[in-house]
PAMIPA-982482 format. One record per residue (C-alpha): x, y, z. Coordinates in Angstrom, 3 decimals, always signed. Layout:
+----------+----------+----------+
!       px !       py !       pz !
+----------+----------+----------+
!        X !        Y !        Z !
...
+----------+----------+----------+
This chain:
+----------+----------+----------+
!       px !       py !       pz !
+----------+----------+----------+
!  +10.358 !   +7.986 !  -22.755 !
!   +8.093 !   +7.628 !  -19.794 !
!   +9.833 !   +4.788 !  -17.267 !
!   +7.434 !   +2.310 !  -15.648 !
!   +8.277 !   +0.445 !  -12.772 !
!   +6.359 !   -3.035 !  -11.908 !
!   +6.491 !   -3.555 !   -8.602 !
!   +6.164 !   -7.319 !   -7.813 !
!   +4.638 !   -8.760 !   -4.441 !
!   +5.018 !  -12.818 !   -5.665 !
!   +7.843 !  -15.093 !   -5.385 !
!   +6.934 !  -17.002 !   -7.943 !
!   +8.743 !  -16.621 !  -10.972 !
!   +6.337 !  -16.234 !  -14.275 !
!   +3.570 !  -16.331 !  -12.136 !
!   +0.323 !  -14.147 !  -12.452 !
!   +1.117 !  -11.115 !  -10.407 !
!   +4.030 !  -10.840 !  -12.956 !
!   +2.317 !  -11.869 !  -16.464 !
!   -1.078 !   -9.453 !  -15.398 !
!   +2.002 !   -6.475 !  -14.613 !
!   +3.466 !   -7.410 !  -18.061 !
!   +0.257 !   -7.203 !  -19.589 !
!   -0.508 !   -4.257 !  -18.428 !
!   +2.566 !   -2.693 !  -20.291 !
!   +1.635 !   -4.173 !  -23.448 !
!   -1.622 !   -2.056 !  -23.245 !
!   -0.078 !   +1.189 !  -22.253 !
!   -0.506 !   +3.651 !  -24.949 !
!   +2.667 !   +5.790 !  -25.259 !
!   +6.374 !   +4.470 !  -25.835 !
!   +7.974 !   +3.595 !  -22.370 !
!  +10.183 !   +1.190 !  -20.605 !
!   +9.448 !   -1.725 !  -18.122 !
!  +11.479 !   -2.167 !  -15.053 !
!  +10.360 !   -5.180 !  -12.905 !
!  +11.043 !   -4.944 !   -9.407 !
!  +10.100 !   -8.554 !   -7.043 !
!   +9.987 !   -7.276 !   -3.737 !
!  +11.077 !  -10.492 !   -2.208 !
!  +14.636 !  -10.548 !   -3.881 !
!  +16.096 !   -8.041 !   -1.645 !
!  +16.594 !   -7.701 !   +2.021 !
!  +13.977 !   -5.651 !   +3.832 !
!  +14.567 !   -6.173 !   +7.687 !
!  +11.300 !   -5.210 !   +9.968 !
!  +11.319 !   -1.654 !  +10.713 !
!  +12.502 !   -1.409 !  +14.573 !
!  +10.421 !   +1.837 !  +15.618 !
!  +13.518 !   +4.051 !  +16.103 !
!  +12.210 !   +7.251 !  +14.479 !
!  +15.496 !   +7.686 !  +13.252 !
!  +14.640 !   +8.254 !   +9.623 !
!  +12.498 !  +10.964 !  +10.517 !
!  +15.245 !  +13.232 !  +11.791 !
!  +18.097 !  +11.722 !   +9.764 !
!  +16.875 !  +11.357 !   +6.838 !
!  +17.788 !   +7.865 !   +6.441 !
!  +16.783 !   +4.585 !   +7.734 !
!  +19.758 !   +3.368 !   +9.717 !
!  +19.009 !   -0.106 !   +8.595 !
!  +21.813 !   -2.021 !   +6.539 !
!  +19.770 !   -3.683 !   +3.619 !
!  +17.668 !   -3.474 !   +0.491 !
!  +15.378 !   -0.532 !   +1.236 !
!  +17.217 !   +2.132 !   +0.235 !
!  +17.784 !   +0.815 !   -3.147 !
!  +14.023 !   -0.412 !   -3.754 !
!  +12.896 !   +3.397 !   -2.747 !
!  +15.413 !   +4.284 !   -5.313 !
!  +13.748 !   +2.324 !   -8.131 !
!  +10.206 !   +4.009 !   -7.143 !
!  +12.159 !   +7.523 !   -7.111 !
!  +13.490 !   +7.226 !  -10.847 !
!  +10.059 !   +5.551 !  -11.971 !
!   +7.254 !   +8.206 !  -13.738 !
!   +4.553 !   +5.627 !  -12.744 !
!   +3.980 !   +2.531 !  -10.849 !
!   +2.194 !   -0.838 !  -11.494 !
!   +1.639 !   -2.992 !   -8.576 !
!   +0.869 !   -6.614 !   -8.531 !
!   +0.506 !   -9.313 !   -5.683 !
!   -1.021 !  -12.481 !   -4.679 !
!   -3.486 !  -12.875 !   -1.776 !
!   -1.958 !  -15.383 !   +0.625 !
!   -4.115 !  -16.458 !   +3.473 !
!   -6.823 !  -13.853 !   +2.859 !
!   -3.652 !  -10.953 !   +2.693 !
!   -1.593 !   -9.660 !   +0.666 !
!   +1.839 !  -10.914 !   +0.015 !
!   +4.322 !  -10.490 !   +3.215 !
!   +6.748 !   -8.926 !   +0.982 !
!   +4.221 !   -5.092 !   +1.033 !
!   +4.251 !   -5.087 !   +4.584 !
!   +7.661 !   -5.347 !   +4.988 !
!   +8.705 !   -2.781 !   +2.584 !
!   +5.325 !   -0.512 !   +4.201 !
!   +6.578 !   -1.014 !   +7.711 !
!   +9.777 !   +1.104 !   +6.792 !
!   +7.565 !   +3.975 !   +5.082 !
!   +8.527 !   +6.658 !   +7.273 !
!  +12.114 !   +6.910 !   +5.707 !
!  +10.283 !   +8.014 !   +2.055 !
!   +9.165 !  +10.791 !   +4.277 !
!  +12.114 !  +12.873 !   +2.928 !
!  +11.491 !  +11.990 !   -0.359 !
!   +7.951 !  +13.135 !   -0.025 !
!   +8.125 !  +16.123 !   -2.839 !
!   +9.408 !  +13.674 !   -5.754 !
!   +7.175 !  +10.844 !   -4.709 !
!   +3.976 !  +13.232 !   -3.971 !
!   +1.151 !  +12.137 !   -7.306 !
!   +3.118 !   +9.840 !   -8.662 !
!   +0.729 !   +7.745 !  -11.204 !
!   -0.207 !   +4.342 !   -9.850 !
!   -2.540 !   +1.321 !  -10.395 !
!   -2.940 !   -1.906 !   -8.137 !
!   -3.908 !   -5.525 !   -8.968 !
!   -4.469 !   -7.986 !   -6.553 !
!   -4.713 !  -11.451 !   -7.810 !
!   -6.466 !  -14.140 !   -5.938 !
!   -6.780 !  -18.037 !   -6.100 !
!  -10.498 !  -18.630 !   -5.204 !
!  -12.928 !  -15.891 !   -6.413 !
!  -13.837 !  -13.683 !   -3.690 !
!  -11.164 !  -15.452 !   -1.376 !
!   -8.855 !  -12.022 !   -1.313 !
!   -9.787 !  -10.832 !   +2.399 !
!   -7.725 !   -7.724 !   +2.475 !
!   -5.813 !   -7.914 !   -0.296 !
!   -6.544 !   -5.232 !   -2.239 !
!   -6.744 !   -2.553 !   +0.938 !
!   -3.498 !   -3.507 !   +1.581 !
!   -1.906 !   -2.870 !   -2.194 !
!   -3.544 !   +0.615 !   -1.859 !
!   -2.407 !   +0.860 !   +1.271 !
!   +0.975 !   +0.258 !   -0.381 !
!   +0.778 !   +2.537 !   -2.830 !
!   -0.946 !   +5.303 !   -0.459 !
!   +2.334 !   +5.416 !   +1.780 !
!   +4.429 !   +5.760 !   -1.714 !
!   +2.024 !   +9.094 !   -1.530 !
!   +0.984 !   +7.859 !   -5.302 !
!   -1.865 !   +8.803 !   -7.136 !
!   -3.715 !   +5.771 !   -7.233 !
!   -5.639 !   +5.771 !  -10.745 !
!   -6.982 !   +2.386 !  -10.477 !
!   -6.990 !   -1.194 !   -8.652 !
!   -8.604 !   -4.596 !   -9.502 !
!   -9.226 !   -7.877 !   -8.274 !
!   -8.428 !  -10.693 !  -10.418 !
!   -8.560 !  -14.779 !  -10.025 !
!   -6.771 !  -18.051 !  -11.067 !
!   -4.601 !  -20.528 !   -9.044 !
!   -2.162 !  -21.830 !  -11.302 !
!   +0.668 !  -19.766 !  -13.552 !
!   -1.128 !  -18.560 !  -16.578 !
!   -4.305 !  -19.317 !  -15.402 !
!   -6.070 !  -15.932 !  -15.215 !
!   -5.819 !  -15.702 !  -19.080 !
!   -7.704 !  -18.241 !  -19.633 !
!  -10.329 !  -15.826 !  -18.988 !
!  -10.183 !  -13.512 !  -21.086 !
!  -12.138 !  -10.360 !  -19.066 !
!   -8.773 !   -9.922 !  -17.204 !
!   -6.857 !   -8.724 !  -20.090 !
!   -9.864 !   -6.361 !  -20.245 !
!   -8.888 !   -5.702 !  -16.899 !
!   -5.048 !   -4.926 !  -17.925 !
!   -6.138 !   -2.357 !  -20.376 !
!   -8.500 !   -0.943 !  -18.456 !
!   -5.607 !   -0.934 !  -15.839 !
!   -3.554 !   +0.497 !  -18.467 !
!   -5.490 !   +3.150 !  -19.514 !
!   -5.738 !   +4.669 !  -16.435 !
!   -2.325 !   +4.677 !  -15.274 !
!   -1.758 !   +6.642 !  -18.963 !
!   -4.539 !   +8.661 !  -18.990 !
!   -5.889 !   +9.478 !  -15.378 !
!   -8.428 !   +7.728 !  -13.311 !
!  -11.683 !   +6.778 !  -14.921 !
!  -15.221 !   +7.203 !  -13.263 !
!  -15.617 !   +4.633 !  -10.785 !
!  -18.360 !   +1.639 !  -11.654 !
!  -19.141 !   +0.649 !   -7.893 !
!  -19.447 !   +2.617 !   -4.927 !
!  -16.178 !   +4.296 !   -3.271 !
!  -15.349 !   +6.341 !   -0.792 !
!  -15.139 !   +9.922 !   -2.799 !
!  -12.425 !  +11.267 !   -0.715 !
!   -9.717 !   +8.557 !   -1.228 !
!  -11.438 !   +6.194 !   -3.771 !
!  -11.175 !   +3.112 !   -1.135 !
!  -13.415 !   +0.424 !   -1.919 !
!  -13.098 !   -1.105 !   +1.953 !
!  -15.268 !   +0.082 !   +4.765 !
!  -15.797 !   -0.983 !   +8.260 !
!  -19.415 !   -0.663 !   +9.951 !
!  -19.485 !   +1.238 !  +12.543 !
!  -23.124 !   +0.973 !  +13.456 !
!  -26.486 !   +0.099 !  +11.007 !
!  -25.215 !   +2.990 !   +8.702 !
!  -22.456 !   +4.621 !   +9.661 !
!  -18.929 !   +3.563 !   +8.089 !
!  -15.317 !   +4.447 !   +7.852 !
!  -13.293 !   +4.114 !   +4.798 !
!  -10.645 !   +1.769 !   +5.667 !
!   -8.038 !   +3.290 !   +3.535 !
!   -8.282 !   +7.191 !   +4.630 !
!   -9.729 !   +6.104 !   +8.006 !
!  -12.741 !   +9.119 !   +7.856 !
!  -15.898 !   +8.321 !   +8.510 !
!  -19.201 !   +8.618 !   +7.207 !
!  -22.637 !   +7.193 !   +6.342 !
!  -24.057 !   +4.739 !   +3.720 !
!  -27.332 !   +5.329 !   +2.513 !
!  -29.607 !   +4.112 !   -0.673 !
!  -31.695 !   +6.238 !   -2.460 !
!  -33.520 !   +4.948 !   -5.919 !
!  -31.524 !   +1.271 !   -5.409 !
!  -28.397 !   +3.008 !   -5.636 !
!  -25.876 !   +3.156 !   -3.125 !
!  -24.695 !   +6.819 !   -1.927 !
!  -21.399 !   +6.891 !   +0.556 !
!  -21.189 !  +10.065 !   +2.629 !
!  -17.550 !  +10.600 !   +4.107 !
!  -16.397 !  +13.712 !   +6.006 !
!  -12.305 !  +14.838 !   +5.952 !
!  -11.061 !  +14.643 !   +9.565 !
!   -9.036 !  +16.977 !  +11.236 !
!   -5.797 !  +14.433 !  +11.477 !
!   -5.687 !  +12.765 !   +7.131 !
!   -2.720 !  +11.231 !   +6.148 !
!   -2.716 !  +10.867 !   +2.708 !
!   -5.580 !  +12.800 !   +0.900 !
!   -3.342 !  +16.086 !   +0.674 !
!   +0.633 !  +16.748 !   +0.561 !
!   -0.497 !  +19.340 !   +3.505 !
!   -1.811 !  +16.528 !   +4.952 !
!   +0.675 !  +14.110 !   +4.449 !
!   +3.114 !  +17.167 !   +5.978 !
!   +1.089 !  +17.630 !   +8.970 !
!   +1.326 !  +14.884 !   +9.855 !
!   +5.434 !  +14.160 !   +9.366 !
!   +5.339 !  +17.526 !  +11.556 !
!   +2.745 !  +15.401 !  +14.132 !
!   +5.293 !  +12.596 !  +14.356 !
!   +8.675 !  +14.450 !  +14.979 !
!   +6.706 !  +16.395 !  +17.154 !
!   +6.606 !  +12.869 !  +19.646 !
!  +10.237 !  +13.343 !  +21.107 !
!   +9.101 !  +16.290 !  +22.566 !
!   +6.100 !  +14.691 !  +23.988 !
!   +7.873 !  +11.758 !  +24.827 !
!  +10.380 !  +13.928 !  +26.759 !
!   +7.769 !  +15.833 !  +28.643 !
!   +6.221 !  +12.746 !  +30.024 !
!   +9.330 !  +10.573 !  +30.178 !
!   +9.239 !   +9.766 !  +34.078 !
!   +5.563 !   +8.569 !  +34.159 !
!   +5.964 !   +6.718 !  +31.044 !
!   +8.578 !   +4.650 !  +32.032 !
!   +6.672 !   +3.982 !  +35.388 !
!   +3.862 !   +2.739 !  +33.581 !
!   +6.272 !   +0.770 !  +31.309 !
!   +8.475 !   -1.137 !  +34.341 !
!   +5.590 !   -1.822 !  +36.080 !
!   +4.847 !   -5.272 !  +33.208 !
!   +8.983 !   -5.444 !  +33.074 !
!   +8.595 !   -9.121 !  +34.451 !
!   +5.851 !  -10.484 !  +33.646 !
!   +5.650 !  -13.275 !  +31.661 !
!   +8.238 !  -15.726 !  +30.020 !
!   +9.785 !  -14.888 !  +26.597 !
!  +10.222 !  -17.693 !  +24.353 !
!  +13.029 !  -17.209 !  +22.652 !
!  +14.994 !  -18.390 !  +19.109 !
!  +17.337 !  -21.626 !  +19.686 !
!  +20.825 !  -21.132 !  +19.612 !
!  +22.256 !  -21.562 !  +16.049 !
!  +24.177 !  -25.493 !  +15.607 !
!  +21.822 !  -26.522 !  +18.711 !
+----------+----------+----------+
């Protein structure tokens, strides 16, 4: 029996990031069980930069993490859901994304894992960045990401009331089953991205990979042309390797150029004025 994990970016209890991952289950085609995961339950403390992980194997953080990147380990397949707050995804992503290098280790059990997004939003097309940053998400889980939507309503239960997002649930549902579908707007073919940044009139980068390219039309229709770089993070487990291998590699960098580092770094020591957190009882 396959085992699905819903990932949860909402605090809200029975609200629609949760029904639209439920509903997504009920469409899935095969027998498997649910596990529901809300990301702000547990204690994820911001990542402090140590690099630790990377050579230990294991964030030396006391909280949640470890046992959130547990429930993704044991899971054959992923549905993620969130709310757009402020034009954003949930807080509760970035959090848990902040800490990614520690899955690092994990990278052969977590490489392709099936995966499908859906951002839901109060206002239509209110969402900013929402859904770059669930695949985002999802891209540092090194996940196969199948599919992603946008949906829309405000209150709990409001986005059934339209009844085009439970289309959207099996369609989100058959492709986390049965493998990703052909796209129905343009993306960027490397990753499958749907955000891009202009770079000039026509040239673009994917905002998901980060390569670059060019947009042109040709008969009305839209035609993205993106090129591979030399330094991708996520398109290939080589690449995804590399690049572990490109970040280790930065002790030995830092050590080579520790003296004129640290004279570039004292020279702002004290400028400024910090502001700091009261004292606690004051």
């Amino acid at each position: 029996m396959q085992s699905i994990l819903a990932l949860i970016g909402s605090p809200r209890r029975q609200g629609n990031s949760e029904i639209m991952a439920k509903e997504i289950s009920r469409h899935l085609p095969g027998r498997h069980e649910l596990n529901l995961l809300r990301l702000s339950d547990f204690n994820l403390a911001p990542c402090r930069g140590c690099y630790q992980c990377l050579f230990k194997g294991r964030c030396p953080i006391e909280d949640d993490f470890e046992t959130v990147a547990e429930a993704i380990l044991a899971a054959d397949a992923i549905i993620l859901a969130a709310p757009a707050y402020f034009l954003g995804p949930n807080a509760s992503l970035k959090r848990f994304t902040d800490r990614g290098l520690a899955l690092y280790p994990h990278m052969e059990s977590l490489w392709g894992k099936p995966a499908v997004a859906v951002g839901v939003a109060g206002i239509p097309g209110k969402e900013g960045y929402t859904l770059l940053g669930l695949e985002n998400f999802l891209a540092m889980l090194f996940a196969d990401i199948r599919a992603r939507g946008m949906i829309y309503g405000a209150l709990p239960g409001e986005i059934f009331l339209d009844e085009q997002n439970r289309e959207t649930a099996r369609d989100l549902a058959t492709a986390l089953w049965e493998g990703k579908q052909p796209p129905t707007s343009p993306c960027c073919p490397l990753c499958g991205g749907s955000t891009f940044r202009f770079l000039s009139h026509n040239r673009i980068r994917c905002m998901l990979c980060s390569n670059e390219g060019t947009l042109t039309t040709v008969a009305g229709k839209t035609q993205l042309h993106i090129q591979k770089s030399e330094h991708d993070l996520f398109l290939t487990r080589e690449d995804a390797l590399k690049h572990r291998d490109w970040l280790m590699a930065m002790k030995g960098r830092f050590q080579a150029h520790k003296v004129r580092l640290k004279t570039i770094s004292q020279d702002y020591r004290r400028e400024g004025r910090w502001v700091r957190p009261k004292p606690k009882g004051e």
